[in-house]
Backbone of each chain as nested JSON, in Angstrom:
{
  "chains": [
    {"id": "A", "residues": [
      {"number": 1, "name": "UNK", "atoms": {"N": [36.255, -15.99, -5.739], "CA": [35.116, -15.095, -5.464], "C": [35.57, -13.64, -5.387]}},
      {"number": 2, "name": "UNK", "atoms": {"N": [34.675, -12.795, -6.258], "CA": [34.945, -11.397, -6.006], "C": [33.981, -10.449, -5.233]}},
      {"number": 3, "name": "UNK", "atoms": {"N": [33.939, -9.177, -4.872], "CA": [33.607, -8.559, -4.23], "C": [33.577, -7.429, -4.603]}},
      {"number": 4, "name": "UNK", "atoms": {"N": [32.47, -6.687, -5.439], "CA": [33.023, -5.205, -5.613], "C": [31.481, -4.354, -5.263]}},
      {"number": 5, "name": "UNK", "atoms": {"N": [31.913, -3.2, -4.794], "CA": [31.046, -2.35, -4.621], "C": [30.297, -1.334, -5.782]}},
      {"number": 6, "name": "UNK", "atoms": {"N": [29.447, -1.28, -5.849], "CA": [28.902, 0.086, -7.091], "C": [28.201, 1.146, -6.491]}},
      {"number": 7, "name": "UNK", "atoms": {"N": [28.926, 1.831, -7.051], "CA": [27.944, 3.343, -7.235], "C": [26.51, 3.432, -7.446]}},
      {"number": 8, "name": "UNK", "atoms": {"N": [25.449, 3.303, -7.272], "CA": [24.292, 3.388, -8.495], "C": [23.54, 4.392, -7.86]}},
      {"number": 9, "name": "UNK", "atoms": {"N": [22.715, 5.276, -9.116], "CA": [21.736, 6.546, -8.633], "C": [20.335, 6.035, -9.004]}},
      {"number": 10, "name": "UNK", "atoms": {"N": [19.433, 6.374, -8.347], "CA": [18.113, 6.135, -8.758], "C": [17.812, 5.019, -7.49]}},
      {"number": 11, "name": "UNK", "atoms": {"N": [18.046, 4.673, -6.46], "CA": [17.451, 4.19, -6.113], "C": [16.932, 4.601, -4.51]}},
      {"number": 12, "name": "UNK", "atoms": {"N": [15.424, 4.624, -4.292], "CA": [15.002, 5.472, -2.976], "C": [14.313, 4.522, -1.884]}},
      {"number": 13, "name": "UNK", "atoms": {"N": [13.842, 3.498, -2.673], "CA": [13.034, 2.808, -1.383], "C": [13.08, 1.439, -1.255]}},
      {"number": 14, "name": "UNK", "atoms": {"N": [12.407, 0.585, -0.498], "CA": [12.787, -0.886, -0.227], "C": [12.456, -1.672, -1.446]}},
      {"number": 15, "name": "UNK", "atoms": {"N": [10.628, -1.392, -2.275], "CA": [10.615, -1.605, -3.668], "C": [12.124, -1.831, -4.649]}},
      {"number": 16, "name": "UNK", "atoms": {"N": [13.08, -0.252, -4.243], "CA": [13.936, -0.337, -5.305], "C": [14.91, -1.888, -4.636]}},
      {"number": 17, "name": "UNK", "atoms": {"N": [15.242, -1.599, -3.614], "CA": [16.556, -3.048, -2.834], "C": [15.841, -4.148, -3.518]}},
      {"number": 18, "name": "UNK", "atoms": {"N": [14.461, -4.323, -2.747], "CA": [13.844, -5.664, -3.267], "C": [14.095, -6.255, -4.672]}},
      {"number": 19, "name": "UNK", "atoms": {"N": [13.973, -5.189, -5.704], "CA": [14.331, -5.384, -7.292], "C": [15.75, -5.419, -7.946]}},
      {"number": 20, "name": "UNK", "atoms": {"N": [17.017, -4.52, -6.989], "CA": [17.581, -4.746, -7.585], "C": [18.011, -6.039, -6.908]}},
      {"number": 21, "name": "UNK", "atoms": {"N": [18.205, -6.156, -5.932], "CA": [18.911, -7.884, -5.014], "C": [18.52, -9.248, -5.516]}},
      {"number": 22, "name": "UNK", "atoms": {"N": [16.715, -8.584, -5.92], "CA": [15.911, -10.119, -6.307], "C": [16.801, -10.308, -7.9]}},
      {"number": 23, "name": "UNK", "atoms": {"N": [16.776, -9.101, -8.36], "CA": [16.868, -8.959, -9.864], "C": [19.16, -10.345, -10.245]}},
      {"number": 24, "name": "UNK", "atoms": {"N": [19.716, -9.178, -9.363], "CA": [21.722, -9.654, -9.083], "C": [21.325, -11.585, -8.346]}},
      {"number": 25, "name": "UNK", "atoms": {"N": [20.605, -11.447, -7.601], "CA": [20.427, -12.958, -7.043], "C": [19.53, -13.953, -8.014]}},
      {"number": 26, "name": "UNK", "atoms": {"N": [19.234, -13.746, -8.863], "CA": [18.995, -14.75, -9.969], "C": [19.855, -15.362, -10.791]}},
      {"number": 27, "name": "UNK", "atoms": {"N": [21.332, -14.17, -11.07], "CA": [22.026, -14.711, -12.013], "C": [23.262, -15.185, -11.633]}},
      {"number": 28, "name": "UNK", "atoms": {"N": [22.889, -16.179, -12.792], "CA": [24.332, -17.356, -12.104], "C": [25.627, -16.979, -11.916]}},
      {"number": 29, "name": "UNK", "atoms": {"N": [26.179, -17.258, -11.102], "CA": [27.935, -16.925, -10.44], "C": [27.46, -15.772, -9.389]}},
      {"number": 30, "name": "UNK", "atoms": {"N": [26.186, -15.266, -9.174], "CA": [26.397, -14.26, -8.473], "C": [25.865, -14.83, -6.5]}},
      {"number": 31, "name": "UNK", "atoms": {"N": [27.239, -14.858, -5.661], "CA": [26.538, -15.309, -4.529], "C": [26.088, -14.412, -3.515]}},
      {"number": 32, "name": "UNK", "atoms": {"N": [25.898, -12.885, -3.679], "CA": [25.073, -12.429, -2.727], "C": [25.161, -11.077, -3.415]}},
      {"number": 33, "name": "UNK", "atoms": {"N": [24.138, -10.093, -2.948], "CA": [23.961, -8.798, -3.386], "C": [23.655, -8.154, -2.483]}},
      {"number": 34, "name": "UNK", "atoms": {"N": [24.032, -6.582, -1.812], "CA": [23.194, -6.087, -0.873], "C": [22.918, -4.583, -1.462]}},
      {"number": 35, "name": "UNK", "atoms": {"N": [21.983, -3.995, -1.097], "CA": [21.906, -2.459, -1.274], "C": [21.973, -1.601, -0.177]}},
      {"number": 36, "name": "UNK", "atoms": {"N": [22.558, -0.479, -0.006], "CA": [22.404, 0.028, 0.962], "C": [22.014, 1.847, 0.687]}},
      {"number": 37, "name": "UNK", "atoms": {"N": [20.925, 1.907, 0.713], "CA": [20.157, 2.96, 0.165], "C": [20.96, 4.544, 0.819]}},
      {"number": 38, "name": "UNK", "atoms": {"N": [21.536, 4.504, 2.087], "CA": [21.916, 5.374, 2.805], "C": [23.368, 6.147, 1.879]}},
      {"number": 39, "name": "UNK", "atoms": {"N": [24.118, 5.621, 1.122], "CA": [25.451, 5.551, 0.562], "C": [25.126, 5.229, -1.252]}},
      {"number": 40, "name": "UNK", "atoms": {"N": [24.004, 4.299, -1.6], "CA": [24.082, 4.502, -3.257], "C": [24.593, 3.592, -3.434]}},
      {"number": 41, "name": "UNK", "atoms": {"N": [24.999, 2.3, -2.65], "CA": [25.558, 1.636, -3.232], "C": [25.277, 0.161, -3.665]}},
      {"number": 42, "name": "UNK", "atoms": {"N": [25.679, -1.011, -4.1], "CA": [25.529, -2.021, -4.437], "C": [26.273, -2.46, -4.052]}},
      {"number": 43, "name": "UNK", "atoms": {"N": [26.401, -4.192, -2.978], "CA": [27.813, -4.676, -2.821], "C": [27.292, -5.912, -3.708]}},
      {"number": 44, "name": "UNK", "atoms": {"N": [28.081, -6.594, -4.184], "CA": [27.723, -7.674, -5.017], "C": [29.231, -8.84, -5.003]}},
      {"number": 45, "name": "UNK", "atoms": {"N": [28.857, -9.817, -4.086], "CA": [29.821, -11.177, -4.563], "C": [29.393, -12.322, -5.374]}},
      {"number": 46, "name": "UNK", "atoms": {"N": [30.551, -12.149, -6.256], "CA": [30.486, -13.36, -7.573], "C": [31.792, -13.79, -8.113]}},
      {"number": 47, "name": "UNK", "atoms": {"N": [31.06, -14.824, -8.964], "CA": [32.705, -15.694, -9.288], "C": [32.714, -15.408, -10.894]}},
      {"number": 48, "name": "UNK", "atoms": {"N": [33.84, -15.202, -10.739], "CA": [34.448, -14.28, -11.842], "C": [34.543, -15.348, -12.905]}},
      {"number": 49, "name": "UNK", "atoms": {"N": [34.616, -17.02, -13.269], "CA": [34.445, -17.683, -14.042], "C": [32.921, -18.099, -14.587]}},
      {"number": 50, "name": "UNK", "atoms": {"N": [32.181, -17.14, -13.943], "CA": [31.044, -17.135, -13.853], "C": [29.739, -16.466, -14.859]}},
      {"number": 51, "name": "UNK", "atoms": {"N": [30.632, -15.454, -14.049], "CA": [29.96, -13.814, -14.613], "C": [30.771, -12.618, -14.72]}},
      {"number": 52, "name": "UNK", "atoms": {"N": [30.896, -11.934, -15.341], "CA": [31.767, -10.78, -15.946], "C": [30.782, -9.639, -14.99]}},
      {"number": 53, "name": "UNK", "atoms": {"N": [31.689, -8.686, -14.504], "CA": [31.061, -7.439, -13.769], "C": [29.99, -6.652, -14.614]}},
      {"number": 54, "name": "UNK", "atoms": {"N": [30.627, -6.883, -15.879], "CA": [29.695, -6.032, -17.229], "C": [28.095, -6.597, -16.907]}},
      {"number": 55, "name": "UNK", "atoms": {"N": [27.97, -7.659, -16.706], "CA": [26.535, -8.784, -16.526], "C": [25.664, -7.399, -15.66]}},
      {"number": 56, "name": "UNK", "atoms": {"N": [26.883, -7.675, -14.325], "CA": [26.373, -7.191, -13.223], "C": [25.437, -5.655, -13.61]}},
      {"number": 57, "name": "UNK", "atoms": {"N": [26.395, -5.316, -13.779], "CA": [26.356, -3.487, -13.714], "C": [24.989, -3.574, -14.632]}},
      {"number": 58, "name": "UNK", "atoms": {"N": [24.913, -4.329, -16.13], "CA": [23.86, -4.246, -17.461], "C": [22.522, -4.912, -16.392]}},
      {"number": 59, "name": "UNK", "atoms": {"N": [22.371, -5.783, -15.417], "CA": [21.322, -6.301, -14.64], "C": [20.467, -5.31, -13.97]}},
      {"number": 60, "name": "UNK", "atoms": {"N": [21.432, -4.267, -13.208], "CA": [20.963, -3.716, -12.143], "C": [20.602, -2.171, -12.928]}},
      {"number": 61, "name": "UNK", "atoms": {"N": [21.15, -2.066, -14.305], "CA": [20.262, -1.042, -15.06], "C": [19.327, -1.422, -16.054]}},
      {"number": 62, "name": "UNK", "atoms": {"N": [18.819, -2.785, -15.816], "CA": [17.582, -2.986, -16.534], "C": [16.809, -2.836, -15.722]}},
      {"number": 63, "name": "UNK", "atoms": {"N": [16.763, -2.705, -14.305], "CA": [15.875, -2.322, -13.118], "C": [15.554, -0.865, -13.531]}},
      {"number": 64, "name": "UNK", "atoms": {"N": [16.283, -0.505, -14.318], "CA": [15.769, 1.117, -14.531], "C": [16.796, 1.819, -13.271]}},
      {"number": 65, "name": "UNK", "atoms": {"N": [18.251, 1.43, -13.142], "CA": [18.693, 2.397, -12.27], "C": [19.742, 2.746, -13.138]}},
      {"number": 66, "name": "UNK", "atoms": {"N": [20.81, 3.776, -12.728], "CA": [22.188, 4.298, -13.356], "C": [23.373, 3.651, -12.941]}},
      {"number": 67, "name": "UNK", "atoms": {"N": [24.389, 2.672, -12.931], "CA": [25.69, 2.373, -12.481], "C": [26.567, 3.974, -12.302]}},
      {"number": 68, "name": "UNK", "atoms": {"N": [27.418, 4.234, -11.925], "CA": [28.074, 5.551, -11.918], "C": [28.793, 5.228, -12.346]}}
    ]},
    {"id": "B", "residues": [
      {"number": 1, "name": "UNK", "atoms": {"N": [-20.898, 8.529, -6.472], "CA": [-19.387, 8.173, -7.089], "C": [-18.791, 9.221, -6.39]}},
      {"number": 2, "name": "UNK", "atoms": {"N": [-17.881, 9.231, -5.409], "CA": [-16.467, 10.047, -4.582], "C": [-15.457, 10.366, -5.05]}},
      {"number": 3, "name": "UNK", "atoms": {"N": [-14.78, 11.194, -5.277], "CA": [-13.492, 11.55, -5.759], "C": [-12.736, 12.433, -4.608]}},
      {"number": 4, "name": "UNK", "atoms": {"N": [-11.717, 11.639, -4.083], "CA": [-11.195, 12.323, -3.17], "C": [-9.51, 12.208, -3.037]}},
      {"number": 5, "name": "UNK", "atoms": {"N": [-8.841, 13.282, -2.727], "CA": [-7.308, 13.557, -2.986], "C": [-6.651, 13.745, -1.433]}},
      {"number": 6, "name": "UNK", "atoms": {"N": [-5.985, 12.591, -1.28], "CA": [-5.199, 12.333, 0.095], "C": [-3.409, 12.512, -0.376]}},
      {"number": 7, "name": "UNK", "atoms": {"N": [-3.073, 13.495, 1.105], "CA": [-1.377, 13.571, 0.925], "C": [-1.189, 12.773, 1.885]}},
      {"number": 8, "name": "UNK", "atoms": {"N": [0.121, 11.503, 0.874], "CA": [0.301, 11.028, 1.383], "C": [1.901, 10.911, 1.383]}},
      {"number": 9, "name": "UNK", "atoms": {"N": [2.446, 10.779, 2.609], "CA": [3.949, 10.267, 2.414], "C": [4.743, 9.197, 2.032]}},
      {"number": 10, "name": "UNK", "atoms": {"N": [5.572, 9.223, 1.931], "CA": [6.837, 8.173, 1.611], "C": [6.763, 7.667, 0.417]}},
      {"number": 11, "name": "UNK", "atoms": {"N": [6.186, 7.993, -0.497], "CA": [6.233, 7.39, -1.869], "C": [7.433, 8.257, -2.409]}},
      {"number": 12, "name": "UNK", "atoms": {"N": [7.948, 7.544, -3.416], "CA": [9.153, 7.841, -3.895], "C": [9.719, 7.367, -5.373]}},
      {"number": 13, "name": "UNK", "atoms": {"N": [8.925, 6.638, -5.599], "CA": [9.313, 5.955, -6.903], "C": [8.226, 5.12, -7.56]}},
      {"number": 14, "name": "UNK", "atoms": {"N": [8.223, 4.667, -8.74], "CA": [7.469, 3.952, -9.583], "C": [6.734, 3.1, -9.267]}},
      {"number": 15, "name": "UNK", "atoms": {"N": [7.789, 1.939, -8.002], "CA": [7.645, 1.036, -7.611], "C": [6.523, 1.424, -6.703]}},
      {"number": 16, "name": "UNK", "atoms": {"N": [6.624, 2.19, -6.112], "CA": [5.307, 3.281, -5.138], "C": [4.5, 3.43, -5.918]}},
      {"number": 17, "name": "UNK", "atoms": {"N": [4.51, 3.64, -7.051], "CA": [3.063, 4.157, -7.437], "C": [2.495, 2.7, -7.827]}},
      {"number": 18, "name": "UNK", "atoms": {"N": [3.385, 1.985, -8.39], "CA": [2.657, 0.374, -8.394], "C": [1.973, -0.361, -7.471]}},
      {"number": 19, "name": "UNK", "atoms": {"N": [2.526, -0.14, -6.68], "CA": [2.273, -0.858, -5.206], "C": [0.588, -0.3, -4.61]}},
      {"number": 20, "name": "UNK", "atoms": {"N": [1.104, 1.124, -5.097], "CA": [-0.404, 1.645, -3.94], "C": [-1.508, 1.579, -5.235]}},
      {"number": 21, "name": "UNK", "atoms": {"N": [-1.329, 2.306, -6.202], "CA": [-2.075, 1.982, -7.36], "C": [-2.47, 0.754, -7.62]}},
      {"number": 22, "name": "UNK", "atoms": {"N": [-2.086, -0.718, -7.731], "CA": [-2.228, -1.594, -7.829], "C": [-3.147, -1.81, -6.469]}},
      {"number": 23, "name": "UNK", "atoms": {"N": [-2.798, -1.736, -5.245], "CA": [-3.934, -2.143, -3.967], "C": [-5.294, -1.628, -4.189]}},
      {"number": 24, "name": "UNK", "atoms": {"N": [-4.902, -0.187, -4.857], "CA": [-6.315, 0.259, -3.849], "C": [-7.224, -0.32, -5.538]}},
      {"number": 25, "name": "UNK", "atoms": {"N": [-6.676, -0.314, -6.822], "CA": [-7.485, -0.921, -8.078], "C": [-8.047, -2.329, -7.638]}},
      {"number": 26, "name": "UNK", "atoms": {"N": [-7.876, -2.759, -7.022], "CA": [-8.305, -4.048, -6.063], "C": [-9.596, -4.137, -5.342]}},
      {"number": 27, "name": "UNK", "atoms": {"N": [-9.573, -3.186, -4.736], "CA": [-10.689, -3.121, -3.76], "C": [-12.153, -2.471, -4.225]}},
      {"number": 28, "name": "UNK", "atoms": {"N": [-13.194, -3.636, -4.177], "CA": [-14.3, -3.409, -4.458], "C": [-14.693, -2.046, -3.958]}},
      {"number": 29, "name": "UNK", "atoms": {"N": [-15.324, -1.606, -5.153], "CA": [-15.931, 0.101, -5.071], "C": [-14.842, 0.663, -5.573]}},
      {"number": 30, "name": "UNK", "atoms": {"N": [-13.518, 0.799, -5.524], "CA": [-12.488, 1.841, -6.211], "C": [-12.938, 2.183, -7.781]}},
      {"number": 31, "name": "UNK", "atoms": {"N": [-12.555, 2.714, -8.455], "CA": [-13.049, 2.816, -9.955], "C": [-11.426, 3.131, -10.212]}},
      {"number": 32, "name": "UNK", "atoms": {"N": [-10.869, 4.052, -9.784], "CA": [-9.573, 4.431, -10.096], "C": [-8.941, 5.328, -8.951]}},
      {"number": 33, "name": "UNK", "atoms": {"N": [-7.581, 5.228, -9.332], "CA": [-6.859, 5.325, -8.31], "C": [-5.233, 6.028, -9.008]}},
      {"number": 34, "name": "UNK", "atoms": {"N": [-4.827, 7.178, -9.023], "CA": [-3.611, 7.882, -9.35], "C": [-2.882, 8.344, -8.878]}},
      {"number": 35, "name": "UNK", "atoms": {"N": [-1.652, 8.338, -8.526], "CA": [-0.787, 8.448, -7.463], "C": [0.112, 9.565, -8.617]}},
      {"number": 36, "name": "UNK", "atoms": {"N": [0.335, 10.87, -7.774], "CA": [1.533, 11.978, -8.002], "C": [1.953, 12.146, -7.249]}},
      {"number": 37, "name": "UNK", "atoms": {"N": [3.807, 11.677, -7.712], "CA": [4.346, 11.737, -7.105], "C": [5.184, 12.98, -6.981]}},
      {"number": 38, "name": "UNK", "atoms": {"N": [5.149, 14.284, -7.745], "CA": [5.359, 15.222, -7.579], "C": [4.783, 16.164, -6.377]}},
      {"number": 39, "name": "UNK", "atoms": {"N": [3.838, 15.971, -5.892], "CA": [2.928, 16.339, -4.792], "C": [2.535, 15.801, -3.514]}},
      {"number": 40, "name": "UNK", "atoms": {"N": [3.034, 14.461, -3.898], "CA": [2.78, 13.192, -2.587], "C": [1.207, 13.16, -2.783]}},
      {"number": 41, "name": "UNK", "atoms": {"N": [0.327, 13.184, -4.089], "CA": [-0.728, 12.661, -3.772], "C": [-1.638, 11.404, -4.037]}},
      {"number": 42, "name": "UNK", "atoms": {"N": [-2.816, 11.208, -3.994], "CA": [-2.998, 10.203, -4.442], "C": [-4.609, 10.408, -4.324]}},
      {"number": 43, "name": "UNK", "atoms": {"N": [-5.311, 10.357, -5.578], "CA": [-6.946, 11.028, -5.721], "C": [-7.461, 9.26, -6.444]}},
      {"number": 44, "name": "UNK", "atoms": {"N": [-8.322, 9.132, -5.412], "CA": [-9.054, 8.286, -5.495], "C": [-10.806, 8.46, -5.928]}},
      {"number": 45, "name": "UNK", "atoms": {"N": [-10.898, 7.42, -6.713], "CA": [-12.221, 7.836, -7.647], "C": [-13.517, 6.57, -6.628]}},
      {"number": 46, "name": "UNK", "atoms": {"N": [-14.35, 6.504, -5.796], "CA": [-14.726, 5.337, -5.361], "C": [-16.364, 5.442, -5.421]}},
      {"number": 47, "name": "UNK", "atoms": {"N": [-17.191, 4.783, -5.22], "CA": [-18.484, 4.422, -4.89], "C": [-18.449, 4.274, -3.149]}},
      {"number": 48, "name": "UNK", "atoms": {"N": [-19.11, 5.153, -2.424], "CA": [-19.547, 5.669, -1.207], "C": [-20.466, 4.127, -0.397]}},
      {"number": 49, "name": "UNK", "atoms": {"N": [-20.871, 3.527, -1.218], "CA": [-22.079, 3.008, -1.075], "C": [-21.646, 1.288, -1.067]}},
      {"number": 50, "name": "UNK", "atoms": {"N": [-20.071, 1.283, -1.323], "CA": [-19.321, 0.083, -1.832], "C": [-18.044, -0.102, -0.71]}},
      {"number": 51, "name": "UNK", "atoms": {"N": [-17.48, 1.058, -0.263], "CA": [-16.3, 1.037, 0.413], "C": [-16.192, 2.534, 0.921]}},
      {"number": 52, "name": "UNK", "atoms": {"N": [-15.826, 2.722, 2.113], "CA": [-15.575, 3.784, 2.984], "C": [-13.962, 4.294, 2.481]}},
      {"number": 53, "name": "UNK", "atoms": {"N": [-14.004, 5.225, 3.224], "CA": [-12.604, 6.118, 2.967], "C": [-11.825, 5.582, 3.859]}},
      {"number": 54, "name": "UNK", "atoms": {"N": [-12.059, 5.14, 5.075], "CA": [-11.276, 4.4, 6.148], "C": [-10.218, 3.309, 5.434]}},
      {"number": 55, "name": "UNK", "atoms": {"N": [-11.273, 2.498, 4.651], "CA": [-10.757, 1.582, 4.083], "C": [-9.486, 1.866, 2.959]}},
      {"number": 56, "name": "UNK", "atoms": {"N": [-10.034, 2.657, 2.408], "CA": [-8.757, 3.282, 1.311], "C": [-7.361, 3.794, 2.119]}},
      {"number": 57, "name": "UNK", "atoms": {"N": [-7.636, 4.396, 3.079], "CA": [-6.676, 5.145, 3.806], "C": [-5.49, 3.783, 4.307]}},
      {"number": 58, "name": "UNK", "atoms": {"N": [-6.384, 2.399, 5.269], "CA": [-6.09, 1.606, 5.546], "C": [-5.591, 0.806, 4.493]}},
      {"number": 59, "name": "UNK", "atoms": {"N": [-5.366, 0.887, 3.509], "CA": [-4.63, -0.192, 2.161], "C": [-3.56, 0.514, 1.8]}},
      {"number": 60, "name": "UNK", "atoms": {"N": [-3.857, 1.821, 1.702], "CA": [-2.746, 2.518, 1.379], "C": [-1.471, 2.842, 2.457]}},
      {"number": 61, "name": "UNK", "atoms": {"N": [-2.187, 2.65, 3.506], "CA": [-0.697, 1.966, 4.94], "C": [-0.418, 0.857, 5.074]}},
      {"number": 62, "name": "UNK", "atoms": {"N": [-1.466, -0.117, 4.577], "CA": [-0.643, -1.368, 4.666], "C": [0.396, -1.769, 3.545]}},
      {"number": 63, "name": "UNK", "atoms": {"N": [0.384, -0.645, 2.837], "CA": [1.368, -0.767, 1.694], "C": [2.733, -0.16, 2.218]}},
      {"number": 64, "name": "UNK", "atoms": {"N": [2.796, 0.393, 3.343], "CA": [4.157, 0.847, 3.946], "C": [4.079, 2.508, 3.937]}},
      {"number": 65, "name": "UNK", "atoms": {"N": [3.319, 3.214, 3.637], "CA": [3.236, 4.878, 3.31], "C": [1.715, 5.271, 4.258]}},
      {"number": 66, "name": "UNK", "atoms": {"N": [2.254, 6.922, 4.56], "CA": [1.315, 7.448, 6.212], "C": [0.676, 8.109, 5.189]}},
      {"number": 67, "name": "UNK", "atoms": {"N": [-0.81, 8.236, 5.387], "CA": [-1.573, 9.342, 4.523], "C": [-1.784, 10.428, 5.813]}},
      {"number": 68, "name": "UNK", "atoms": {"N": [-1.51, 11.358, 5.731], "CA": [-1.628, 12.447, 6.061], "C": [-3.003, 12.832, 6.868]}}
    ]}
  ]
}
């Protein structure tokens, strides 16, 4: 299991958490997502035989946000 | 037919304008309903005779945002 944090811009309100968390917690290998609007960031744990970070990062900018 | 323009806070994003746009297009008597978010406003088009302003004000907080 991995653990990495992201950068991401564009996101301001609970709408945005709700979409991107609902959006990272659908796809397979991924076991938890959090946002934390205060900092920009994304924490996201997943298993790396799973899902490739690339998945990750391409998921959470089809929400319409930016990875940094 | 009413046309009336309330500032309202905490909107912030798309997902905001969906949310409140989508409620108040709901409610018998609205005709339309446009949310700018450059201004924090939100001008509502309604029938007087169908639904009060109370009521609009009240959908648009239960959506999570203070109208002014």
């Amino acid at each position: 299991m991995t653990t990495v944090t992201l950068q991401v811009k564009g996101m301001s309100c609970q709408h945005c958490v709700n979409a991107i968390e609902g959006a990272l917690g659908k796809l397979t290998g991924v076991s938890g997502a959090k946002v934390d609007l205060d900092s920009n960031q994304v924490t996201v744990s997943y298993d790396e035989t799973q899902v490739r970070i690339e998945k990750v990062k391409e998921t959470i900018e089809e929400q319409g946000y930016d990875v940094v």
